[in-house]
GUGUGU-956134 format. One line per field, with one value per residue (C-alpha): residue number from 1; x, y, z; residue in three letters. Coordinates in Angstrom, 1 decimal, padded with zeros to 4 digits. Layout:
BEGIN
seq	(NUM, ...)
X	(X, ...)
Y	(Y, ...)
Z	(Z, ...)
type	(ALA, ...)
***
This chain:
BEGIN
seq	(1, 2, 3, 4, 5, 6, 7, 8, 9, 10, 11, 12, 13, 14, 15, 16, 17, 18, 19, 20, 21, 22, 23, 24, 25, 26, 27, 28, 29, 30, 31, 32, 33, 34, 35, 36, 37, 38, 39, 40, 41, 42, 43, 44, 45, 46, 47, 48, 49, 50, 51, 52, 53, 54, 55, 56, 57, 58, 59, 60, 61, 62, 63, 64, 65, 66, 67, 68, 69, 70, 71, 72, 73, 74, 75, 76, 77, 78, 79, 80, 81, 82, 83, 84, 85, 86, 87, 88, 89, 90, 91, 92, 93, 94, 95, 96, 97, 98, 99, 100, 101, 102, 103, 104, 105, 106, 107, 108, 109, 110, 111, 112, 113, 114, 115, 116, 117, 118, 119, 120, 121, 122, 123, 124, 125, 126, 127, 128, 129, 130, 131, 132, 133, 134, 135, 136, 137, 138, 139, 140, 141, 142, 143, 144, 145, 146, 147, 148, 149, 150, 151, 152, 153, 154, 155, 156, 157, 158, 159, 160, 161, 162, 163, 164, 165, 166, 167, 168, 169, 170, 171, 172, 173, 174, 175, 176, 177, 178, 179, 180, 181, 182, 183, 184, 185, 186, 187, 188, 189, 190, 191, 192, 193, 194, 195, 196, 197, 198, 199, 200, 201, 202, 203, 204, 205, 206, 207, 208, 209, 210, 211, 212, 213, 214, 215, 216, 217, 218, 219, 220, 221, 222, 223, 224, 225, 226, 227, 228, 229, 230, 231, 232, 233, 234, 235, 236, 237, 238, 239, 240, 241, 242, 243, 244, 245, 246, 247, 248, 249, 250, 251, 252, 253, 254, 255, 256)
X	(-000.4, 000.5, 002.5, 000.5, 002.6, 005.2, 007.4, 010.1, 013.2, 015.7, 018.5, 018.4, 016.9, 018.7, 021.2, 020.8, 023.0, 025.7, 025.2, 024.9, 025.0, 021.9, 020.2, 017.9, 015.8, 012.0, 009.1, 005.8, 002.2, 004.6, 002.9, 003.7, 001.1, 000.9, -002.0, -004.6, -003.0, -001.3, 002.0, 003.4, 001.0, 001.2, 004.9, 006.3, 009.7, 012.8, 016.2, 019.0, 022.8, 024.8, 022.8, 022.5, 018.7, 017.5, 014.8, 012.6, 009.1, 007.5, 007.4, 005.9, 005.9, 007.3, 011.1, 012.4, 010.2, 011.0, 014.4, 013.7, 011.6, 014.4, 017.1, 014.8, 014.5, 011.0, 009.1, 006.3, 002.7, 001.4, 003.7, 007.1, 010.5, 013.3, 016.7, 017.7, 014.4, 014.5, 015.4, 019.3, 020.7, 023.5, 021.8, 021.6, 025.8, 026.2, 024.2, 024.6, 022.2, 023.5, 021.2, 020.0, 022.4, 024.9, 024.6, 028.3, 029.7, 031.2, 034.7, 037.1, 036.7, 038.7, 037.3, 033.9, 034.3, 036.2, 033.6, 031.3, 034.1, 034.3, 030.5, 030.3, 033.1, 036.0, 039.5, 041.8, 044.4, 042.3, 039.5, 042.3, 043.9, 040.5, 039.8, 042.6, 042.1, 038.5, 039.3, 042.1, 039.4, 037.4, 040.0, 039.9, 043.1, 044.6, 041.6, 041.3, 042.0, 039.6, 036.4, 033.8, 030.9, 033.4, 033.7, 031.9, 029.0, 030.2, 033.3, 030.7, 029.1, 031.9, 032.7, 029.3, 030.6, 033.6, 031.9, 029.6, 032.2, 034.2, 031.6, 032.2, 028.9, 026.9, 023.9, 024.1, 020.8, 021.3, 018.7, 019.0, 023.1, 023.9, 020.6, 022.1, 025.4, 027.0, 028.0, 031.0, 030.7, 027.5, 030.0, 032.6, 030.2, 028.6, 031.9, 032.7, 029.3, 030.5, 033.5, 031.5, 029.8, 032.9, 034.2, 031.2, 028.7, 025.0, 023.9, 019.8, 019.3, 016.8, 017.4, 015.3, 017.8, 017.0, 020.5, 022.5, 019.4, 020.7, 024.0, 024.3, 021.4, 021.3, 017.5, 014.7, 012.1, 009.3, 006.8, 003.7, 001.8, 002.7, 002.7, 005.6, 004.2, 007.4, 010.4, 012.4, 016.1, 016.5, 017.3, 013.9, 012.7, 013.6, 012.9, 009.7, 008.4, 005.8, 003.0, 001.3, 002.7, 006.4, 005.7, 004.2, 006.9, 009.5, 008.1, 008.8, 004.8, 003.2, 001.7, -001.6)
Y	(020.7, 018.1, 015.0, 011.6, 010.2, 011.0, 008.0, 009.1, 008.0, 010.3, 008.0, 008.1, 005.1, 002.3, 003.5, 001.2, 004.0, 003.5, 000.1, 000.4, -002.7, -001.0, 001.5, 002.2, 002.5, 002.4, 003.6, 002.3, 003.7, 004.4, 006.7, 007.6, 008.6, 009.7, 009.4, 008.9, 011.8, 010.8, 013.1, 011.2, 010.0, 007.5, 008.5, 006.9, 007.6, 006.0, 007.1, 005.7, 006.2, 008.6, 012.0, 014.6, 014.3, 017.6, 017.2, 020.8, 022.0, 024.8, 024.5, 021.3, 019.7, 016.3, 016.8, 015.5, 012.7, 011.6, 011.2, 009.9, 007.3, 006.5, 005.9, 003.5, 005.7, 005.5, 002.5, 003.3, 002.8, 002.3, 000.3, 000.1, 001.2, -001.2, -001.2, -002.2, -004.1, -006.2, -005.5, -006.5, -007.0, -005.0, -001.6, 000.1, -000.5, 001.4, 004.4, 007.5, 010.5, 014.1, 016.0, 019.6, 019.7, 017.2, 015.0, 014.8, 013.1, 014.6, 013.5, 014.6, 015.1, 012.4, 010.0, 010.9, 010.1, 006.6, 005.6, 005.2, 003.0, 001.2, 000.6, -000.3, -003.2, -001.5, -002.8, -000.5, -000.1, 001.1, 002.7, 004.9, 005.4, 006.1, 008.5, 010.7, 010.4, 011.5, 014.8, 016.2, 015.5, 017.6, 020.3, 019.4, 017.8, 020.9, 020.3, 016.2, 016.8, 019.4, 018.5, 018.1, 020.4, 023.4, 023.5, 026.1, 025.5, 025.3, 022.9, 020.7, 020.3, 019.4, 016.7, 014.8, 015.2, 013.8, 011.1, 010.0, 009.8, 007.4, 005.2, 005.0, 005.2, 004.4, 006.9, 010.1, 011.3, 015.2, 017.2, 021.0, 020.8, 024.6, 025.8, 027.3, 028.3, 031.8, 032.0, 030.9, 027.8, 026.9, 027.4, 025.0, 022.5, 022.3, 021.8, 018.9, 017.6, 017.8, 016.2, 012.7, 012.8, 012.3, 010.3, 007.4, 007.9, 008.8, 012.5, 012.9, 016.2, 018.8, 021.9, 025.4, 027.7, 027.5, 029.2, 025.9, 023.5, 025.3, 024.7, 020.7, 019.2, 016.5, 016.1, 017.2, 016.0, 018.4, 017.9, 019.9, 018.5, 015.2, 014.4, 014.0, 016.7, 016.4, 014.2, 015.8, 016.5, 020.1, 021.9, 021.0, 022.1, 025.2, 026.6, 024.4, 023.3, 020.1, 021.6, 024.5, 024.3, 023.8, 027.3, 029.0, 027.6, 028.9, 032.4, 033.2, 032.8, 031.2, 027.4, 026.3)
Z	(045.3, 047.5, 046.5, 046.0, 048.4, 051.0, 050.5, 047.7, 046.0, 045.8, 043.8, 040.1, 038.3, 038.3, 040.9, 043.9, 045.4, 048.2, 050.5, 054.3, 056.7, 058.5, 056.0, 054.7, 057.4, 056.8, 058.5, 057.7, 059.1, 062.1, 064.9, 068.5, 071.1, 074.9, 076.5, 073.3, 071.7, 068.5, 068.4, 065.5, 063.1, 059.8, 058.9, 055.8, 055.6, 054.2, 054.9, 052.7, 053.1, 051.9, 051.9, 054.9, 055.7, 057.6, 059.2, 059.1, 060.5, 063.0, 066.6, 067.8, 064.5, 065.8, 064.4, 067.8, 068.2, 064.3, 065.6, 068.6, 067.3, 064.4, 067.3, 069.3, 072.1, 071.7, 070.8, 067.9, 069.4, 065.5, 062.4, 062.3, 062.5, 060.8, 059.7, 056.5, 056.1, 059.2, 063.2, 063.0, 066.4, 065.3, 064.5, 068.1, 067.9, 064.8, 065.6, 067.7, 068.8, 070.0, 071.8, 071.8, 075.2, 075.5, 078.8, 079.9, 082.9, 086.0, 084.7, 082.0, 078.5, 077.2, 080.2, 078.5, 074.9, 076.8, 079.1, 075.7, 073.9, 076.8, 077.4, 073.4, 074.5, 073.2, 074.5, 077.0, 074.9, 071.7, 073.7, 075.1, 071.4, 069.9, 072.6, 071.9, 068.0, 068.3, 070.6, 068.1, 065.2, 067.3, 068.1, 071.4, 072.1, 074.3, 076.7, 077.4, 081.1, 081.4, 083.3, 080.8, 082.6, 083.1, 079.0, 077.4, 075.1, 071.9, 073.3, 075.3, 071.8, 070.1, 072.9, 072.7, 068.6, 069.2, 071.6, 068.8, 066.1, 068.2, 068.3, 064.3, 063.5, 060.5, 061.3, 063.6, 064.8, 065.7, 067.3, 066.6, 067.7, 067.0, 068.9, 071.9, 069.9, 068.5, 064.9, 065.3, 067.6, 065.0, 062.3, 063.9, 064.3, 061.0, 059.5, 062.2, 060.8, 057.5, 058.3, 059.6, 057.1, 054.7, 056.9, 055.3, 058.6, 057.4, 059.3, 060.0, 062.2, 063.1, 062.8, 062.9, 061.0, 057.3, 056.8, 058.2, 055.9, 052.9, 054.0, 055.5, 053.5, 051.0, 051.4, 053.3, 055.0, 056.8, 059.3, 060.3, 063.3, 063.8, 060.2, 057.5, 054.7, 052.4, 051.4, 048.4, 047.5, 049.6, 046.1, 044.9, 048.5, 049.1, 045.4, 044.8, 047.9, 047.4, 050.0, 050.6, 054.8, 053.3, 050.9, 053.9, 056.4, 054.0, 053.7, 057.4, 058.0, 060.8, 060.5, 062.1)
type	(UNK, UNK, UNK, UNK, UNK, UNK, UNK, UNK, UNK, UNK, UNK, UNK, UNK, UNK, UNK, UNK, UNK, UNK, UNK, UNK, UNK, UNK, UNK, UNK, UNK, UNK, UNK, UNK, UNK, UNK, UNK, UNK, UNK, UNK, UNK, UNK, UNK, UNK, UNK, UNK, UNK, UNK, UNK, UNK, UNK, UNK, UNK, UNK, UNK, UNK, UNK, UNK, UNK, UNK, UNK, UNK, UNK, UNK, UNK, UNK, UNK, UNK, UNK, UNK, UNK, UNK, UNK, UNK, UNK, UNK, UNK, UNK, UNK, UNK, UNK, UNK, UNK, UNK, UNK, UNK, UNK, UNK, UNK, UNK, UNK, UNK, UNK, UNK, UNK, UNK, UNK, UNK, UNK, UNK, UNK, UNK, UNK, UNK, UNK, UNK, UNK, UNK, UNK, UNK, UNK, UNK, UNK, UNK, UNK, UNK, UNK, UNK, UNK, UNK, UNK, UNK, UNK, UNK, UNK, UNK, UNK, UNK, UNK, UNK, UNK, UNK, UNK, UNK, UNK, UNK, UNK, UNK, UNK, UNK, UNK, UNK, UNK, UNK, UNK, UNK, UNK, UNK, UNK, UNK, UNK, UNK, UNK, UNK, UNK, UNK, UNK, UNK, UNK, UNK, UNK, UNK, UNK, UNK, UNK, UNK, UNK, UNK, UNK, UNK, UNK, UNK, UNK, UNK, UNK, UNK, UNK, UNK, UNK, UNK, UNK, UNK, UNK, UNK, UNK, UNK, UNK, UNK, UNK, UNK, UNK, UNK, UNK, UNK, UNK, UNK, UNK, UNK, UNK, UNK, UNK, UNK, UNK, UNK, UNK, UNK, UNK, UNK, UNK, UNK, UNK, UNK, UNK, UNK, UNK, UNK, UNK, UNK, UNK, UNK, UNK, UNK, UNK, UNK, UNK, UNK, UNK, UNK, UNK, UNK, UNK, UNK, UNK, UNK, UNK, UNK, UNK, UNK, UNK, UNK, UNK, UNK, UNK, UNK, UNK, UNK, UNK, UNK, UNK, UNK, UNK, UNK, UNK, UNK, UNK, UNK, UNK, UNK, UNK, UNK, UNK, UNK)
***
């Protein structure tokens, strides 16, 4: 039986829970088409701080174009897309997105994760200090010098990590980061994504391995053709799914 609506509250009642200069972030009636073709359609979504959101579904579901559309990378053809309530200047500077494969530069490691300090107006002195702090975080200290695009795949993963978390961040969009990675580079980075997210910085990523869902997330929110089915806390998910596509999605069966 499907929920009477796909907008939830996952804080207790009367817990406000933890405050964010730029969460929650709310979607209302918010849709995204190419071409007449709705690929996104009436999502109602509100993402608060604090939790690990992953964000789950089948092939072609929409997951990447959620977080697209979150970021601001894509504008919403239908409704809106606002931060904490309102379009704050400040919210495309406290945000960061990682991509399936990282886009490095033809230069360094360490010049990478500087060159975005320095585009986000960080000084010379601190860009260079932050730089630095970031890579060891990352375990990436013994390589700084290395050109980025010679790194393998798990270490150019952990560089667009280490990138991001530089940026300090108060949201991290993450679109499948483990996909092309072997159990142990998918293990490393999982715990790096644990790590930011102590670290106060709110994580929203896709993922297709239910394995690494049970392990990183707070919440869960599934899609099934363009449309948000679900929103619940991921225990309630994954033992009492909300929809009939989640139950079927969870049994290893194919959605159509």
């Amino acid at each position: 039986m499907r929920p009477e609506s796909n907008v939830i509250n996952l804080r207790p009642p009367g817990d406000d829970g933890p405050h964010d200069p730029i969460l929650p972030l709310r979607l209302v009636q918010a849709g995204f088409e190419v071409d007449g073709n709705a690929l996104l359609d009436s999502i109602e979504l509100q993402l608060d701080a604090g939790s690990r959101t992953v964000v789950l579904g089948p092939n072609g579901a929409g997951k990447s174009l959620l977080l697209r559309l979150c970021h601001g990378l894509l504008k919403p053809s239908q409704g809106t897309v606002r931060w904490c309530g309102e379009l704050p200047a400040s919210a495309s500077r406290l945000q960061a997105f990682v991509f399936q494969r990282p886009v490095l530069l033809r230069r360094s490691a360490l010049a990478n994760v500087e060159y975005a300090l320095a585009v986000r107006g960080v000084s010379g002195a601190e860009r260079r200090q932050r730089a630095e702090a970031a890579l060891k975080r990352t375990g990436l200290e013994g390589i700084a010098h290395r050109p980025a695009r010679v790194l393998s795949g798990g270490e150019q993963q952990r560089l667009a990590l280490a990138r991001a978390w530089a940026l300090e961040p108060r949201v991290l969009f993450l679109d499948e980061p483990t996909a092309s990675l072997d159990p142990a580079a998918t293990r490393t980075v999982e715990l790096l994504v644990d790590a930011i997210h102590a670290s106060g910085t709110k994580v929203v990523m896709t993922t297709h391995d239910l394995g690494q869902a049970h392990r990183l997330a707070d919440d869960v929110v599934f899609m099934h053709r363009g449309r948000m089915v679900e929103h619940t806390p991921a225990q309630t998910f994954f033992k009492q799914p909300q929809s009939e596509e989640a139950a079927t999605f969870l049994a290893g069966e194919l959605l159509w």
